[in-house]
C-alpha positions, 0 to 999 in steps of 0.5 A: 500500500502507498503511503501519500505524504501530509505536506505542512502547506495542506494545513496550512493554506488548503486553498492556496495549495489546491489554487497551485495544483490547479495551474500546475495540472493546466499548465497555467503557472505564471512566470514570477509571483510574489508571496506576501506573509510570514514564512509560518503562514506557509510562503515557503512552505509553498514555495518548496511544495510547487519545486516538489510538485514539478519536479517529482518523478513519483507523483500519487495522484498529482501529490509529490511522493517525497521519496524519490531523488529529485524530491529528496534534492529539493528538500535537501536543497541540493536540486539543480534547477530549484536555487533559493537567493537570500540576503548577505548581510542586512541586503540582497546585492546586485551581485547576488541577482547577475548571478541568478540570472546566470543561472537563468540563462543555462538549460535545467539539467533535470527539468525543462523549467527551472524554480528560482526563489528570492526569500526576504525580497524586500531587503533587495538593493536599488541595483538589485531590484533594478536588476531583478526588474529587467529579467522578470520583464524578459526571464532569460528561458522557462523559469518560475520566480518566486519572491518571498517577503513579509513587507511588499509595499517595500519593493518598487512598484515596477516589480509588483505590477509585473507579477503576481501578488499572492497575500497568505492569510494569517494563521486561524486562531486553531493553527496559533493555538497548534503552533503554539502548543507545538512550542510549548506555550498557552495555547489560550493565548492564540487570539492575542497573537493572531491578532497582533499578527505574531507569528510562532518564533515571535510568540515564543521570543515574547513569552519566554521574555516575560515582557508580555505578560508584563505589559498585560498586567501593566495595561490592566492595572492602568484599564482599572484605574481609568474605569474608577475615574482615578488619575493614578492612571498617571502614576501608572503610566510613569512607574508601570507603563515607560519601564517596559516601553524602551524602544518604538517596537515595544511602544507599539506592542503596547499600544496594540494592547490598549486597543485590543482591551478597549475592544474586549471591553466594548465587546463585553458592553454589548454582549457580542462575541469577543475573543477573549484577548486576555484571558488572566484580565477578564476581571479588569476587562470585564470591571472597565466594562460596567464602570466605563459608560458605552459611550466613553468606552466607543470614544476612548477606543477612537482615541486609542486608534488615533495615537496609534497613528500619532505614534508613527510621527515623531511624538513622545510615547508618555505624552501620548499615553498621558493625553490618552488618560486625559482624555479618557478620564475627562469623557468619563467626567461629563 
């Protein structure tokens, strides 16, 4: 009896593996694509899968056997037309794309067409991208260019008109709460880290770090004094808040847990289905929910979204937190 190998990318984006297969089995692949998303979400993942599925000389049913020798090149990396370029230092150089294109020009020793992978294209320099440009308008021979990147309002315009852009959903809160059991953490915090767009390795760096839970606890306690009408949300602010708050990622981090307790709490005022971002400040959540009225609630969450935005600028993290309480707390005495 055959045993057909689980590949990770069927869990991962049925629906993109299924869309692949599709253009495979017509002979309708384009000739460059672009995938936008975290590599857990399934970008190489995918990119490895569509090399095993050209490639594969043992096919079960149009899914690749992992078995045979060109399957066991790719995923060793070692297969002569599936070639992976990734950046040297903190850029993908102008040298680092000639010679992919000279490796475009030869003829696949194994494969009439050839698989060309550009992880974190985003970090490709002007000359690179300028480079890259020219033969993805021309590519020198039947080839399939992949770019890999987490940021594609990054690249230059010119590359993403002239291929075509796939955007990997995020992982489902069930995939977080798998990947993050398989790393050994709370599962129950899945919601949060799907909603801050955190992928498993970042989860894990912030959970093993103890920052997270530590703004948590800050951001409940400054939730409480608010709902109490109290102006030791300041104080908070000050002694609680700045000392986890050291850098412009952390400050976003936190601001991004403001909003998410805000809509937890207005959630919780009208009864609908929230997901439950924090589940060991359900009491702080669920008390700045009775304390606060639905209006000022709905208004101090608007505010929170609008210094979202002023934090971008070049504003002062503890003068925007403090105009926040201001305001929250003056909403809250009309």
């Amino acid at each position: 009896m055959t045993v057909v190998k689980q590949w990770p990318i069927v869990q991962l984006q049925p629906r993109l593996q299924e869309r692949f297969a599709h253009l495979i089995d017509n002979g309708r692949l384009a000739h460059a694509y672009l995938f936008n998303g975290t590599p857990e979400s399934g970008t190489t993942a995918l990119a490895q899968w569509i090399a095993l599925r050209l490639f594969c000389s043992n096919l079960h049913n149009g899914v690749p056997c992992g078995q045979c020798a060109n399957c066991q090149q790719v995923l060793s990396g070692n297969h002569p037309d599936f070639l992976t370029i990734k950046p040297t230092g903190q850029t993908i150089k102008v040298d680092d794309i000639r010679y992919l294109r000279q490796e475009m020009s030869r003829t696949g020793l194994e494969q009439k067409r050839r698989v060309f992978v550009i992880d974190q294209a985003d970090l490709l320099s002007a000359a690179a991208a300028n480079s890259l440009l020219k033969f993805i308008e021309e590519p020198p021979g039947p080839v399939l260019i992949i770019l890999l990147t987490e940021q594609k309002q990054r690249l230059l315009a010119t590359i993403l008109s002239r291929v075509q852009v796939i955007d990997f959903p995020p992982l489902t809160a069930g995939q977080m709460a798998g990947e993050l059991t398989a790393e050994g953490l709370d599962q129950s915090l899945a919601p949060l880290f799907g909603a801050l767009g955190a992928d498993a390795a970042t989860a894990r760096e912030l959970a093993e770090s103890h920052t997270l839970n530590d703004m948590i606890q800050a951001m409940g306690q400054w939730l409480t004094a608010l709902g109490h009408g109290d102006w030791q949300a300041f104080i908070i602010v000050q002694t609680r808040v700045m000392p986890l708050v050291k850098d412009k990622n952390s400050q976003i981090l936190f601001l991004d847990l403001v909003v998410l307790a805000l809509q937890d709490v207005v959630h919780y005022q009208y009864q609908t289905a929230a997901a439950n971002f924090f589940p060991s400040e359900q009491t702080h959540i669920q008390q700045a929910a009775q304390e606060l009225s639905p209006r000022v609630a709905a208004d101090a969450l608007t505010a929170a979204l609008t210094t979202q935005t002023q934090l971008q600028g070049n504003v002062a993290f503890q003068g925007l937190m403090e105009t926040l309480s201001a305001h929250i707390l003056t909403q809250m005495a009309r």
